[in-house]
N, C-alpha and C positions, 0 to 999 in steps of 0.2 A: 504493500500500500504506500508508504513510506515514496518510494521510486518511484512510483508510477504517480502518484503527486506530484512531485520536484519533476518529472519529465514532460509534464499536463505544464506545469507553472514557469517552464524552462522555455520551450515551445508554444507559448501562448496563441500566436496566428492559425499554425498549421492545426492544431485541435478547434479553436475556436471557427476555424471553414469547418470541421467536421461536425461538431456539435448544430452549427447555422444548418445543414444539409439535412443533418438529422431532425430539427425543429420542423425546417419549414414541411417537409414528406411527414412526420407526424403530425401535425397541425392537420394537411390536407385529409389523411385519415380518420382525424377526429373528425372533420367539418362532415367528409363524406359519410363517415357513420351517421352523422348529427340527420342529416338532409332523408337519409336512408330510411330511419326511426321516422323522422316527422312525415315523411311521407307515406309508412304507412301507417300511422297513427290517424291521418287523413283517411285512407281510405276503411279503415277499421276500427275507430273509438267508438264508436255508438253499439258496435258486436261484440267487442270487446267489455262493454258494462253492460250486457245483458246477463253474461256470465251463464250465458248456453252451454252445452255440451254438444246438441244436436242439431237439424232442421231438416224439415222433410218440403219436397219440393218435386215439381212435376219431371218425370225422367229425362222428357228430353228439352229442357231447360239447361241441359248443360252446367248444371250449378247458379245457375245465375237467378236472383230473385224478380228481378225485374220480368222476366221471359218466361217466370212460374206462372201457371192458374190451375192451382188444385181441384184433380175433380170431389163432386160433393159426395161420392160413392168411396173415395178416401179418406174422405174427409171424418166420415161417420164413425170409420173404423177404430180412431184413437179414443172415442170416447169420453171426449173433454179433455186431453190429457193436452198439457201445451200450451202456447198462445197462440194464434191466429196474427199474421203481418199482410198487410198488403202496403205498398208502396206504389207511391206515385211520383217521378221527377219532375219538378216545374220550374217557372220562373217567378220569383215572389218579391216586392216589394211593399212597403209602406208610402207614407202621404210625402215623405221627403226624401226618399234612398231612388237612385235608378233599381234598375232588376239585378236582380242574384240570385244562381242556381240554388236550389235546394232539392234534399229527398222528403218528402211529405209520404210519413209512415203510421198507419191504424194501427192501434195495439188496444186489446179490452180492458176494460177498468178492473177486471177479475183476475188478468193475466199476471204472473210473478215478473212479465220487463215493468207494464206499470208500477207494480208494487215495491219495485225495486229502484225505479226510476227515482237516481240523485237528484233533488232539485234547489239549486244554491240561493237564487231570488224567485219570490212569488211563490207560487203555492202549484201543486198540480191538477190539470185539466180536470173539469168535474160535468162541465155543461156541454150540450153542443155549440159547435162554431168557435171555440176556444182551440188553445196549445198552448203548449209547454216546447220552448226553442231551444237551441244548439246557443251557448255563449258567443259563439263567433258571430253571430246575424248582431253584437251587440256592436261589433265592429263596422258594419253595417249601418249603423244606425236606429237599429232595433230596439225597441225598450218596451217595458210589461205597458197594459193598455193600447197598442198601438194595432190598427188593424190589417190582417196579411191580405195585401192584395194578391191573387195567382193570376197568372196569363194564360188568357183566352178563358177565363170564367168567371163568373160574375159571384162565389160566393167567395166571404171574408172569414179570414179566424182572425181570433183578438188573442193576441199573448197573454198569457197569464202566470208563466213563470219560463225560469229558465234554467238549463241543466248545463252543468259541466262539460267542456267539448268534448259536444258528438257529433261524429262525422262519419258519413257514410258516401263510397265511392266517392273523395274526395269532395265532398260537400256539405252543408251541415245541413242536420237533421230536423224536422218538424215534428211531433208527435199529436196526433190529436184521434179523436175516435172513429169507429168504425160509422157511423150516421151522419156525423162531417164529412167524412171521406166519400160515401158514396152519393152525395151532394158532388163531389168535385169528379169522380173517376166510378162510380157506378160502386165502389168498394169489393172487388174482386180478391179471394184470398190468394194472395201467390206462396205462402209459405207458413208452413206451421215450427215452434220452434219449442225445443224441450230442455229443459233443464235436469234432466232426472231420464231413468232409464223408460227407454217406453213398455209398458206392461202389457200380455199378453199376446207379444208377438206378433202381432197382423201385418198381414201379408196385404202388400200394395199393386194393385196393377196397375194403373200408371203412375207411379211417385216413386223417389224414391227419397233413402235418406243419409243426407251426407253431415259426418263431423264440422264444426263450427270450424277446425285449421283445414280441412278439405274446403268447407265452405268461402272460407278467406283467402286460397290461393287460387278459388277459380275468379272472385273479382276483377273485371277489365284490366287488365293492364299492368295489374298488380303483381303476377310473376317478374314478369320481363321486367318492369323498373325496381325490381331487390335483386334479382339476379345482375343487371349493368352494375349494380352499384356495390355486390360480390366482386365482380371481376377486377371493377378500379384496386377495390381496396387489395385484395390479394393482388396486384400487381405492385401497388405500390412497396408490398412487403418488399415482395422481388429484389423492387430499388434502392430499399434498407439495406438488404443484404451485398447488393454489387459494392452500392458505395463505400462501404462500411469495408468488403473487403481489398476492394482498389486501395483506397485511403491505407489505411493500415498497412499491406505491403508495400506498396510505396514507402513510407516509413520504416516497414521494419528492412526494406533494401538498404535504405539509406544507412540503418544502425548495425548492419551484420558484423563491420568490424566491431563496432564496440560491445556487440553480442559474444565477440569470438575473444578479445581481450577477458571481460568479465567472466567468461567459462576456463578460459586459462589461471583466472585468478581462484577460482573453486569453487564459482558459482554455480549453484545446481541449474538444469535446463527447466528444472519443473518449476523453482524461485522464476524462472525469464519468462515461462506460458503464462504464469499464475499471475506475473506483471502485466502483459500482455494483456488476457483477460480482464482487468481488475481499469486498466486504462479505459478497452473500453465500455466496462459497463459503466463507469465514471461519465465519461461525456454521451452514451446514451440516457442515462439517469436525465441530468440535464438539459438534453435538449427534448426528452420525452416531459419534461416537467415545467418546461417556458413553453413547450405548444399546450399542452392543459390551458394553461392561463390564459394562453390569448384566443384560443379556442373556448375559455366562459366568457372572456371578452365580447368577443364576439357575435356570440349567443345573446347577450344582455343589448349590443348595441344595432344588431340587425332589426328590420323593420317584421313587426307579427305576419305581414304577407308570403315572409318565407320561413317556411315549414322546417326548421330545425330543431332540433328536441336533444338533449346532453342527456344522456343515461349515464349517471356515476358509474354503475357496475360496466357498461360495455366500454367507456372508457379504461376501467383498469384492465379489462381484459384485452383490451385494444394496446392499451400500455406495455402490458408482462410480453405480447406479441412483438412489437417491436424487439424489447428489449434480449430477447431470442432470440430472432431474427440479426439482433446486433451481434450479437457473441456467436453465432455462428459463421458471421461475416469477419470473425476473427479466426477461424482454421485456418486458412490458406498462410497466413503470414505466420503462423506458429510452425507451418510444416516447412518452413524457413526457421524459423528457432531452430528448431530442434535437428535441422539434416547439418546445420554450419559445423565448422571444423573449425576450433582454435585454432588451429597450429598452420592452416593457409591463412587465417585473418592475419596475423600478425608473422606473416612471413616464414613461418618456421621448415 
């Protein structure tokens, strides 16, 4: 430790580009994880606080709820068992906001998502022509009393409270009842959802029933944009490891005599890896620890339009990941440690 201090503090430039190299591709990481989460956080918080296990949905919907219409000879089969959704995408504004997309979702005042449905201001839907909104429409312009116009129909729900962001296929969520809804969209059920294991087995002929992560990875879009944003980040690893191993052989070419001096002095070769190592988990430490910071920086001064979300946990895990990926990008310069010969360093 000792050494590999005094050679960090000796060497200040040439570590200090390696640490910068290592900040900024950390940073990018975090950001990219950041963008990752918030994106689908977008497309899956409202499914996500239903706290489903299940949903059953017409077979050849392909997973998708919007594209669901349960038959009612299905439908009879569960037995009460579930909640009933239907969904509608529109375009909705109030008396001062232009339009903004929304999911306008039926759920029964008997169902456990009502029941369970957090709601941070106002109170929950109780009448018709009312809802309970997605906190984002506050951004919007949206506030409790105000009433929702939809496009291309003439009837209004008046807000009456508002729920912690929920968001569905990238959009925020409307909740209001099945008697409102089929004022607006005739109320068709596209999807039944369960909490609890479905009892007695029954057998569906046209439905079927998919897991709520089955059900989340068939969402538009929503494969393909975690999967791009997989591939960045595992590259970027990549480029942890190139640089990290350039960098450092480079360095350790340049110190092979004085590797081959000190091993003639009785230096052990495993005191020189152990050095080695200990360097750089040093300037990874640090520049994995200045992209953190300016990576909540950044979180805190970006505008709410863009979808970044800081998970403490996927950051350390993102962190220890670098941080391996750094020390492995020390082998190559150690298999230089360790093959030199005192006795050509120093001419013998």
């Amino acid at each position: 430790m000792f050494l590999a201090l005094r050679e960090i503090k000796f060497e200040k430039i040439r570590y200090s580009l390696i640490i910068t190299l290592i900040l900024f591709i950390s940073y990018l990481v975090f950001v990219l994880n950041g963008l990752a989460t918030g994106l689908s956080d977008l497309n899956k918080s409202a499914i996500t606080q239903w706290h489903a296990s299940t949903i059953l949905l017409d077979k050849d919907a392909e997973g998708r709820l919007s594209q669901s219409f349960l038959e009612r000879s299905d439908q009879q089969k569960i037995n009460g068992q579930g909640t009933p959704l239907s969904q509608y995408s529109a375009l909705v504004k109030n008396n001062q906001t232009g339009k903004t997309n929304a999911q306008i979702l039926a759920i029964e005042a008997k169902g456990f998502i009502y029941k369970n449905l957090k709601i941070s201001s106002g109170m929950n839907f109780k009448k018709d022509n009312t809802a309970v909104v997605s906190e984002q429409l506050k951004e919007n312009g949206f506030k409790i009393g105000d009433k929702i116009n939809i496009a291309n129909n003439d009837i209004q729900l008046q807000i009456v409270g508002f729920t912690p962001k929920a968001s569905f296929n990238v959009a925020p969520v409307i909740y209001t009842s099945f008697k409102s809804m089929a004022k607006i969209n005739q109320a068709p059920v596209n999807g039944i959802v369960f909490n609890k294991t479905l009892k007695g087995n029954p057998q569906f002929k046209h439905s079927k029933l998919y897991t709520i992560t089955s059900f989340i990875s068939k969402l538009p879009g929503y494969q393909a944009q975690q999967l791009t944003f997989k591939f960045m980040i595992g590259f970027l690893y990549i480029i942890v490891f190139i640089v990290i191993s350039i960098f450092l052989y480079i360095l350790t070419i340049q110190k092979l005599p004085n590797f081959g001096v000190m091993k003639a002095q009785g230096i052990s070769t495993r005191y020189l890896i152990l050095n080695t190592l200990t360097q750089t988990f040093i300037v990874a430490v640090i520049g994995v620890s200045l992209a953190m910071m300016l990576t909540v920086i950044t979180a805190y001064v970006l505008p709410s339009e863009v979808p970044i979300a800081i998970n403490i946990k996927q950051v350390l895990t993102t962190s220890f990941g670098i941080l391996i990926m750094s020390l492995l990008g020390a082998l190559l310069p150690i298999r230089q440690i360790i093959k030199v010969d005192p006795f050509e360093m120093i001419g013998g």
